[in-house]
DSSP file (Angstrom, degrees, kcal/mol; ACC not computed):
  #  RESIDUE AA STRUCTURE BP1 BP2  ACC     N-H-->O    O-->H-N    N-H-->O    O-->H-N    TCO  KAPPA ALPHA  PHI   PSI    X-CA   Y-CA   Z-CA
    1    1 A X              0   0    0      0, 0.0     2,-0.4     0, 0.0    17,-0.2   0.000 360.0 360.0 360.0 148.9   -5.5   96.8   32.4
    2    2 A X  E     -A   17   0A   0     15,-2.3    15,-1.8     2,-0.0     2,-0.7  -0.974 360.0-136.7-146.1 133.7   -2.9   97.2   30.1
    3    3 A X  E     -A   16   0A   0     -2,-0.4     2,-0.9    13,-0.2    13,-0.2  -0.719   7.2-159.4-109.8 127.1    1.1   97.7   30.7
    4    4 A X  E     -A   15   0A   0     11,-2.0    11,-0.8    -2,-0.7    -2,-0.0  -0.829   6.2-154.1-164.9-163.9    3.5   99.5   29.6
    5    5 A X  E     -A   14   0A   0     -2,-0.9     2,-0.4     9,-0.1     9,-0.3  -0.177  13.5-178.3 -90.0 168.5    7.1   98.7   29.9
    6    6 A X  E     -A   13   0A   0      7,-2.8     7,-2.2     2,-0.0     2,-0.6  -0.986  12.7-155.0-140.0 147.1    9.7  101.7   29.9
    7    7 A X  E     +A   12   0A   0     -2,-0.4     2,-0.4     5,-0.2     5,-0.2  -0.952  20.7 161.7-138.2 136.9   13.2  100.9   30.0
    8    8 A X        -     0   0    0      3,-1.9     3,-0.4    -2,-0.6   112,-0.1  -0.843  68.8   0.0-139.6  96.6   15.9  103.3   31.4
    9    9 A X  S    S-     0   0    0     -2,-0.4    -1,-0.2     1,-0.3     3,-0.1   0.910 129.2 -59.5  84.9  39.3   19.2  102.7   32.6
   10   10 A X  S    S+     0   0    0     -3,-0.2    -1,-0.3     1,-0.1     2,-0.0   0.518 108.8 131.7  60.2 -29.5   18.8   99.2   31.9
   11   11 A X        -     0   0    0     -3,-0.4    -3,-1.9   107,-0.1     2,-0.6  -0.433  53.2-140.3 -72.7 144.2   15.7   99.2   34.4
   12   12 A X  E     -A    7   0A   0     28,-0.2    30,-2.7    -5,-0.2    31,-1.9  -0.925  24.5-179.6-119.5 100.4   12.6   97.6   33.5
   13   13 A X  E     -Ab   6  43A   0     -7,-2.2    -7,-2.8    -2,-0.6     2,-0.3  -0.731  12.5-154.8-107.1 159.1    9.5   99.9   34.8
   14   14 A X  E     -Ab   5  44A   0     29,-0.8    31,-0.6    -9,-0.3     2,-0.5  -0.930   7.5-151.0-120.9 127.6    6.0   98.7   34.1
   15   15 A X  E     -Ab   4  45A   0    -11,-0.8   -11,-2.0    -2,-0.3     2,-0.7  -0.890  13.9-128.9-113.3 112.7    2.9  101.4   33.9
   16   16 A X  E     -A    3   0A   0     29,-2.7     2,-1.2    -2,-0.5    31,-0.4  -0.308  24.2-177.5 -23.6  81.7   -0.5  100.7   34.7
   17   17 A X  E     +A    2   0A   0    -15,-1.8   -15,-2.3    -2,-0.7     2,-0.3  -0.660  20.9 138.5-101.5 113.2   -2.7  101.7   32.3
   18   18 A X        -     0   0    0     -2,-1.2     3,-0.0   -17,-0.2     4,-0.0  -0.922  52.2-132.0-143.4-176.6   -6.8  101.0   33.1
   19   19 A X  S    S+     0   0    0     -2,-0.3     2,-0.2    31,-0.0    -1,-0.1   0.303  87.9   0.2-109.8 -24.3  -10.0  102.9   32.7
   20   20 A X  S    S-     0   0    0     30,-0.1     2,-1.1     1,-0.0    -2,-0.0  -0.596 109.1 -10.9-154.9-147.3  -11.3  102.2   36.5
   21   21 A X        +     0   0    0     -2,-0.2     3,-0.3     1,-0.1    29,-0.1  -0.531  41.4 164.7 -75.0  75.0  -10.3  100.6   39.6
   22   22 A X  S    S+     0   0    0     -2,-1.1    29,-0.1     1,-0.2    -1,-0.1   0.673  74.6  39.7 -91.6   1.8   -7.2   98.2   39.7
   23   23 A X  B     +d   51   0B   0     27,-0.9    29,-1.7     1,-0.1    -1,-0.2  -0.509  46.9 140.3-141.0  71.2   -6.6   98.1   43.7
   24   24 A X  S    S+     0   0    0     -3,-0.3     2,-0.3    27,-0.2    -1,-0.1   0.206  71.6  25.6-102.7  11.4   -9.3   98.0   45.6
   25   25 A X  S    S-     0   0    0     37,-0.0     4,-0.2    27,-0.0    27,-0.1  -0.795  79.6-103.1-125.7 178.2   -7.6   95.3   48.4
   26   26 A X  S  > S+     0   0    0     -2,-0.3     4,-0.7     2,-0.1     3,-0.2   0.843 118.3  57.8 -78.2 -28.4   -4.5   94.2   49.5
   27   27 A X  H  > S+     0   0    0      2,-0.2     4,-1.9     1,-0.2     5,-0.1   0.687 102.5  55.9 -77.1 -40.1   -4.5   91.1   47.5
   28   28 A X  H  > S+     0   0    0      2,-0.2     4,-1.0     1,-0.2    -1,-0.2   0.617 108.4  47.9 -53.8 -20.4   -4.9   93.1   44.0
   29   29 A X  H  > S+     0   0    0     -4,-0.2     4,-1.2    -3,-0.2    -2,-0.2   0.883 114.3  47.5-113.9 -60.7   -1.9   95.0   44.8
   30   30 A X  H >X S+     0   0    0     -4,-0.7     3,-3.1     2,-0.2     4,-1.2   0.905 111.7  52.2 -27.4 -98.0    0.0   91.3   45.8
   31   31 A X  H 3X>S+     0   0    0     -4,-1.9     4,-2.9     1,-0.4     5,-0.5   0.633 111.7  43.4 -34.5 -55.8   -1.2   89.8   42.6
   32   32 A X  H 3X5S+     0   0    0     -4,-1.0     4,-2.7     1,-0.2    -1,-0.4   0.843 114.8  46.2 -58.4 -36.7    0.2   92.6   40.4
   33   33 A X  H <X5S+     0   0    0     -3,-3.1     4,-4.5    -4,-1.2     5,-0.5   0.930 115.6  54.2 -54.9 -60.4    3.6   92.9   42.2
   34   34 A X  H  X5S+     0   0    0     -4,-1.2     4,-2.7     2,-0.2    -2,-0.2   0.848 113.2  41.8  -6.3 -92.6    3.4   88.8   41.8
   35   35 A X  H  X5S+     0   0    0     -4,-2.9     4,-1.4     1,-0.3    -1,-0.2   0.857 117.0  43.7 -60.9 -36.0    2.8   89.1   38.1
   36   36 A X  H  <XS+     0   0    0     -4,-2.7     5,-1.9    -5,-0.5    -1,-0.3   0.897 101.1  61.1 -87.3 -12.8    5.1   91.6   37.4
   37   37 A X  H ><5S+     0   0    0     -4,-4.5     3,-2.9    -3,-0.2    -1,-0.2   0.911 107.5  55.5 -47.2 -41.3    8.1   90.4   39.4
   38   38 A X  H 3<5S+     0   0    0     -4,-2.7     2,-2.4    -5,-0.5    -2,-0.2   0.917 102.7  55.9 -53.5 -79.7    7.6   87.1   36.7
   39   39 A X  T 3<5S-     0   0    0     -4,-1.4    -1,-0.2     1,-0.2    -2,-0.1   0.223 120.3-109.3 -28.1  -8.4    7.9   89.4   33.8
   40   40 A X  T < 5 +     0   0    0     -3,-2.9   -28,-0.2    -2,-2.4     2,-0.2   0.411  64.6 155.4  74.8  -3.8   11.6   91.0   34.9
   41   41 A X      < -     0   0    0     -5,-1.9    -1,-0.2     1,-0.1   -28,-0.2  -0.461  25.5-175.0 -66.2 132.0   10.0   94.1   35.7
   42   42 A X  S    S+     0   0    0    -30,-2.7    34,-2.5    -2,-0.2     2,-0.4   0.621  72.9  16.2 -98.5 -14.7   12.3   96.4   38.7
   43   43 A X  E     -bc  13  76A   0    -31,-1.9   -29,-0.8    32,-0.2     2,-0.2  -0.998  67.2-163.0-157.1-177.6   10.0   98.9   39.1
   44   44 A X  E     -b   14   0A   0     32,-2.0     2,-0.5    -2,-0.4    34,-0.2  -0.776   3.0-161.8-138.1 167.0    6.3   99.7   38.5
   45   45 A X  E     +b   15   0A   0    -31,-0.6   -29,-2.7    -2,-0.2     2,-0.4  -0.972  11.3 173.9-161.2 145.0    3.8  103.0   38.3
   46   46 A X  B     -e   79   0C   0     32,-1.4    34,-2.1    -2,-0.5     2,-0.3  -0.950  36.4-106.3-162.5 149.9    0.2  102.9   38.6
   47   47 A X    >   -     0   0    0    -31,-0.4     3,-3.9    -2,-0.4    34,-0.1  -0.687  19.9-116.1 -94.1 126.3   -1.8  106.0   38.8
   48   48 A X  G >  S+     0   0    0     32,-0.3     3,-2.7    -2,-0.3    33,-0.1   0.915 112.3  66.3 -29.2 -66.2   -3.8  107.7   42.1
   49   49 A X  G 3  S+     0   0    0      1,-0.3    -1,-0.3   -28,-0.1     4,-0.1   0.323  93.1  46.8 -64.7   2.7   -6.8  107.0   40.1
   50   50 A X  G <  S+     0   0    0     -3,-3.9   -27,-0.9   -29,-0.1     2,-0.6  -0.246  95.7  86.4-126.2  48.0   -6.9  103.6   39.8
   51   51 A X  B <  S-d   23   0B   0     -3,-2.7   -27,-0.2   -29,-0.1     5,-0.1  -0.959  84.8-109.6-126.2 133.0   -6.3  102.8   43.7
   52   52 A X     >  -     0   0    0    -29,-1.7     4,-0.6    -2,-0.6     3,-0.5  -0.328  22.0-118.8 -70.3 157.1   -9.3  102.8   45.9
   53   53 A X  T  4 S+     0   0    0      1,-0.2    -1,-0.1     2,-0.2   -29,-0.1   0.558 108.8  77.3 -79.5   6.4   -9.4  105.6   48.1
   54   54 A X  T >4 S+     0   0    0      1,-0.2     3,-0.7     2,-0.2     9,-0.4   0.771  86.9  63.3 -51.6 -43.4   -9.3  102.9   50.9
   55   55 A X  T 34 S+     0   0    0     -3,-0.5     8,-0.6     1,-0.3     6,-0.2   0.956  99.2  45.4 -52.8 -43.1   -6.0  102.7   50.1
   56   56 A X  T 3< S+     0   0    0     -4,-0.6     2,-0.8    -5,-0.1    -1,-0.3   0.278  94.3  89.6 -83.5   6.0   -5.1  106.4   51.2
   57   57 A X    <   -     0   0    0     -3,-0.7     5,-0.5     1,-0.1     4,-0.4  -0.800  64.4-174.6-113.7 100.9   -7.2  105.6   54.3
   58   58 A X  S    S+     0   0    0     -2,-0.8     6,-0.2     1,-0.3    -1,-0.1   0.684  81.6  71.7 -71.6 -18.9   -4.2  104.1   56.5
   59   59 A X  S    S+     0   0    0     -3,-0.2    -1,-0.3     1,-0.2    -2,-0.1   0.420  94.3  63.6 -80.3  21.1   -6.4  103.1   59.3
   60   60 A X  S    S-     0   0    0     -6,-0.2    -2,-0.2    -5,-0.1    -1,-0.2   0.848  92.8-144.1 -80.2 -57.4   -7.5  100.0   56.2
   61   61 A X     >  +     0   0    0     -4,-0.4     4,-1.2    -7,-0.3    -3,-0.1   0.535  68.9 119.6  88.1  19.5   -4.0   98.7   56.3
   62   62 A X  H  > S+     0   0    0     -5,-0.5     4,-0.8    -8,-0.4     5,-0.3   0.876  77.5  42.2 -79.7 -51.7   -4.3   98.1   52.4
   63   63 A X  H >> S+     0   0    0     -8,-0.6     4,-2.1    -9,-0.4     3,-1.5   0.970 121.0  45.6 -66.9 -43.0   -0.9  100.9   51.5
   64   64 A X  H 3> S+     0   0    0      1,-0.3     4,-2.6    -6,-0.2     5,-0.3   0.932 111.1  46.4 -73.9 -61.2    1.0   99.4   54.5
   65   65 A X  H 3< S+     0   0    0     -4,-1.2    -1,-0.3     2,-0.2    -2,-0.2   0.399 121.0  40.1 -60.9   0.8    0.4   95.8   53.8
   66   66 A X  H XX S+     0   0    0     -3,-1.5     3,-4.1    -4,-0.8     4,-1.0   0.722 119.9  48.3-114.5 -73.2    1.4   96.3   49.5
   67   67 A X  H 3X S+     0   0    0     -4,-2.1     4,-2.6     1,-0.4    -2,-0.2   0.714 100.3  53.6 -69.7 -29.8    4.1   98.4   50.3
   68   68 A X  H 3< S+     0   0    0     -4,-2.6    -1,-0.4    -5,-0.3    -3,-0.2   0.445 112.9  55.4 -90.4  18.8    5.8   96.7   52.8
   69   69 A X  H <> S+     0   0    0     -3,-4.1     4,-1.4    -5,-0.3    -2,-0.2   0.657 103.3  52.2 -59.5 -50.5    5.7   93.9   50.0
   70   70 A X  H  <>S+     0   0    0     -4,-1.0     5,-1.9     1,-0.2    -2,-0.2   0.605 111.3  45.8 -98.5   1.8    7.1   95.8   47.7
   71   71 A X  T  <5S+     0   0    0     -4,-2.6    -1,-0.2    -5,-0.2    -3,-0.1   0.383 107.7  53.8 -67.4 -19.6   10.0   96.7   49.9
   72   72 A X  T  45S+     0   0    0     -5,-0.2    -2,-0.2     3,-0.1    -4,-0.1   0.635 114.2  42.6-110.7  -6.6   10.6   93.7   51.0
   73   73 A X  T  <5S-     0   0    0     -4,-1.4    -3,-0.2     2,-0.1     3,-0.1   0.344 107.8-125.7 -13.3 -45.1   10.8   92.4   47.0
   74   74 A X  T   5 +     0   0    0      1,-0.3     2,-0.5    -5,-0.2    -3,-0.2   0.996  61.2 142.2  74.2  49.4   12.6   95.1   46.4
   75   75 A X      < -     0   0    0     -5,-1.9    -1,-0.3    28,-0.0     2,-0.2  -0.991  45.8-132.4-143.8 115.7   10.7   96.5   43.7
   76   76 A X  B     -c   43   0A   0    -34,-2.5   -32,-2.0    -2,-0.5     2,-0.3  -0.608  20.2-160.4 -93.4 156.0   10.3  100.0   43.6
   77   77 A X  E     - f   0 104C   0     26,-2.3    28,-1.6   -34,-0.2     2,-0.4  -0.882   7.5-166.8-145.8 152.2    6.7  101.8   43.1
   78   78 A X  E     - f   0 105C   0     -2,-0.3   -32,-1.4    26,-0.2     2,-0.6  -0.970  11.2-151.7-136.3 129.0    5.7  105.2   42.0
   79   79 A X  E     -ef  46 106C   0     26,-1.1    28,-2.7    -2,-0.4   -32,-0.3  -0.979  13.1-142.5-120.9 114.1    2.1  106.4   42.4
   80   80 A X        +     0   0    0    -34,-2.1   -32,-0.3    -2,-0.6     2,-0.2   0.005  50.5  63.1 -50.3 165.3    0.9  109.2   39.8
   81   81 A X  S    S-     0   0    0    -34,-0.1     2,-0.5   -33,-0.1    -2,-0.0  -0.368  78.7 -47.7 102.9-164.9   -1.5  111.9   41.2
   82   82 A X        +     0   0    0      1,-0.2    25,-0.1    -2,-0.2    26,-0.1  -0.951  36.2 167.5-103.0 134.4   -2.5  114.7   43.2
   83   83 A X    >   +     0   0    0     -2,-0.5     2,-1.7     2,-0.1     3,-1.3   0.808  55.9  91.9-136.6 -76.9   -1.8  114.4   46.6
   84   84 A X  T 3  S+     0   0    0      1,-0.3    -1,-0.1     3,-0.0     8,-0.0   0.425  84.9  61.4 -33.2 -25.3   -2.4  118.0   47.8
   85   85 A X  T 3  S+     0   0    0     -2,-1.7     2,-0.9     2,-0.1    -1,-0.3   0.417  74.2  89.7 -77.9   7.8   -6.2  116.9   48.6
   86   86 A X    <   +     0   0    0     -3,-1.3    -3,-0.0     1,-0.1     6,-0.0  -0.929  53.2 174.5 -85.7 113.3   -5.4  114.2   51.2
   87   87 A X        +     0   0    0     -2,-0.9     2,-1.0     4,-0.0    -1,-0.1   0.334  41.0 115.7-100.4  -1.6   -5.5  116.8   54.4
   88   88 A X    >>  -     0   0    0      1,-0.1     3,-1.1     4,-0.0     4,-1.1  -0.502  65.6-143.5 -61.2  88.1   -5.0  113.7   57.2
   89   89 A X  H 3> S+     0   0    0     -2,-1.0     4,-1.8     1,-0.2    -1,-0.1   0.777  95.3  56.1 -28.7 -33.0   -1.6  114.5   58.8
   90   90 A X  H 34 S+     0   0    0      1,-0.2     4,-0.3     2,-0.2     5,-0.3   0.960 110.3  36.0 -71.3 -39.2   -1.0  110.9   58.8
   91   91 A X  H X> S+     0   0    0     -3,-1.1     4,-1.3     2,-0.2     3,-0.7   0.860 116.9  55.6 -67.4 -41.3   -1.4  110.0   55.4
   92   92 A X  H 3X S+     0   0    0     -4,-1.1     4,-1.6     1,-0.2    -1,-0.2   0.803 115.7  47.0  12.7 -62.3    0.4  113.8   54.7
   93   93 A X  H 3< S+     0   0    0     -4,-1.8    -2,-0.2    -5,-0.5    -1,-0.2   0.291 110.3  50.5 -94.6  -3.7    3.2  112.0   57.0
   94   94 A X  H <> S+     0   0    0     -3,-0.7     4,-0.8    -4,-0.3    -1,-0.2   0.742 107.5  45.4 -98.4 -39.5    3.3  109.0   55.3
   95   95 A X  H >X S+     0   0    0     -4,-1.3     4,-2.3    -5,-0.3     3,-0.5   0.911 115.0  53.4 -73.3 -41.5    3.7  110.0   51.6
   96   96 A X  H 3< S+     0   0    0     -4,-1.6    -1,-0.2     1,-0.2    -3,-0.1   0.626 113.2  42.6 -87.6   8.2    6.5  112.5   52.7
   97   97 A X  H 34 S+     0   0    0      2,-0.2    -2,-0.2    -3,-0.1    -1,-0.2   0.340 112.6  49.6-106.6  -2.9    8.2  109.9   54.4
   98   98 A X  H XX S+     0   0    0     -4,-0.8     4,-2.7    -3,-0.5     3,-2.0   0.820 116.1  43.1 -90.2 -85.8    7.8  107.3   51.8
   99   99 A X  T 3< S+     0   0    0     -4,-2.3    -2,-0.2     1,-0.3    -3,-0.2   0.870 110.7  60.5 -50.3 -39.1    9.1  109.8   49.0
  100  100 A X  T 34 S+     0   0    0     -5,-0.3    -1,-0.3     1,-0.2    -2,-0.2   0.817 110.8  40.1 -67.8 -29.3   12.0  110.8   51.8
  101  101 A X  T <4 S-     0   0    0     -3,-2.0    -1,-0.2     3,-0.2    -2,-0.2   0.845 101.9-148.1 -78.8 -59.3   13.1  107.1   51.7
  102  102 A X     <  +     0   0    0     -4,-2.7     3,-0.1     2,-0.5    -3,-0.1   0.155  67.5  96.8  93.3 -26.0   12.7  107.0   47.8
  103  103 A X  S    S+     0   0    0      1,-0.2   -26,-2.3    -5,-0.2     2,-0.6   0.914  99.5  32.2 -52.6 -40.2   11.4  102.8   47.2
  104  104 A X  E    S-f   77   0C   0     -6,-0.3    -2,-0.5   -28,-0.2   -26,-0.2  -0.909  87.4-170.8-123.7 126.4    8.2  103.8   47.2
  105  105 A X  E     -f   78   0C   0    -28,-1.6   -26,-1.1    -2,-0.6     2,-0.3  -0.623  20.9-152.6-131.7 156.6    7.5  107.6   45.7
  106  106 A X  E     +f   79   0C   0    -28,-0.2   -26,-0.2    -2,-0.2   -25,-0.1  -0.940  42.5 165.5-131.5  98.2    4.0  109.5   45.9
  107  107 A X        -     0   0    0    -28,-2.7     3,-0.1    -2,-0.3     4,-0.1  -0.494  37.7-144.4-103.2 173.3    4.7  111.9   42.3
  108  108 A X  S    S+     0   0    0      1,-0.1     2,-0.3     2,-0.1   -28,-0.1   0.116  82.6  51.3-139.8  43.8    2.3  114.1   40.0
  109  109 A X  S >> S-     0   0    0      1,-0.4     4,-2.0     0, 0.0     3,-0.9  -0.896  77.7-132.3-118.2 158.7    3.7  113.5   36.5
  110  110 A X  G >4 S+     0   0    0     -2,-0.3     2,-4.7     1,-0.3     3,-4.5   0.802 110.1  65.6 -68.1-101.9    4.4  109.9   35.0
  111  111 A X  G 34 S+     0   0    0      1,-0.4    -1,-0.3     2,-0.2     0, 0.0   0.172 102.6  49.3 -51.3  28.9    8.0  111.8   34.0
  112  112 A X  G <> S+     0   0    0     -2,-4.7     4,-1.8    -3,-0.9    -1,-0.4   0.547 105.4  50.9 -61.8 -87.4    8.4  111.9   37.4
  113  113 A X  H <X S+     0   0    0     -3,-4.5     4,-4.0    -4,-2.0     5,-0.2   0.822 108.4  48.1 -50.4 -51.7    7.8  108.8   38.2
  114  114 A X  H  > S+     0   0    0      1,-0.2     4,-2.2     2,-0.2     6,-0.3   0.877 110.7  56.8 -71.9 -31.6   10.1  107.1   35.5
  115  115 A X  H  >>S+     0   0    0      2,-0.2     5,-1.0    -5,-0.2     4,-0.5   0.957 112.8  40.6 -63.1 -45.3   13.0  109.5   36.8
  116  116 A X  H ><5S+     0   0    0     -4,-1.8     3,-2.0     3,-0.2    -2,-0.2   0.947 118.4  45.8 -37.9 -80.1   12.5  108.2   40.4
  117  117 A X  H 3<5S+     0   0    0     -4,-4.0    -1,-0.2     1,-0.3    -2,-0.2   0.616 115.2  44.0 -71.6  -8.3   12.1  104.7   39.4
  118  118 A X  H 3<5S-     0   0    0     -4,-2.2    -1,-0.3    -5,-0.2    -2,-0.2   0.296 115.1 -99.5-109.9  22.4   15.4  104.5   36.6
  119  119 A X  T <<5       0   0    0     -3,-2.0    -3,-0.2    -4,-0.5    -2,-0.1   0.529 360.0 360.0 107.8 -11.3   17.8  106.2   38.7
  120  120 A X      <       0   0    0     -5,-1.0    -4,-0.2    -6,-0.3    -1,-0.1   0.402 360.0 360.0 -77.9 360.0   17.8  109.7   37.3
């Protein structure tokens, strides 16, 4: 995995750059909020495509249990991808109530994402 930083507005976003699979638990998801709160990072982006699809399956408890981390840190998160194929009204109901709140945002372009997460 490899990051990088963007800075906007003063704000220090981190992106997630991998080849496969960087969140397949709840605990991967910790670790990375972990390491990049150390680092000064305020907000973060990682891409649909390296989150297990567990994640978007609510009845896991993997997105509640990260996110209501990274709300409660206070670190804001942006997730890259295509949404329009999740057709589970909850998950639907979750992402448009997540982006209606605005700490944690469900985008489909990175330039998106960095507008979210620096204020824009």
């Amino acid at each position: 995995m490899k990051v990088e930083a963007h800075l906007l507005n003063n704000i220090k976003i981190a992106e997630l750059i991998a080849d496969g699979t960087i969140v397949r638990i709840a605990q991967d998801g910790l670790d990375i909020l972990g390491n990049l709160m150390y680092e000064g990072f305020d907000g973060i982006i990682m891409h649909q495509k390296n989150i297990s699809s567990d994640f978007f399956d609510l009845k896991t408890g993997i997105a509640g249990e990260i996110l209501q981390k990274f709300s409660t840190y206070r670190v804001r998160l942006a997730i890259v991808g295509d949404f329009s194929n999740f057709t589970s009204k909850s998950i639907r109901d979750f992402i448009y109530e997540s982006n209606k709140v605005g700490h944690i945002c469900f985008v489909g372009t990175l330039s998106e994402a960095i507008d979210k997460l620096s204020g824009k």
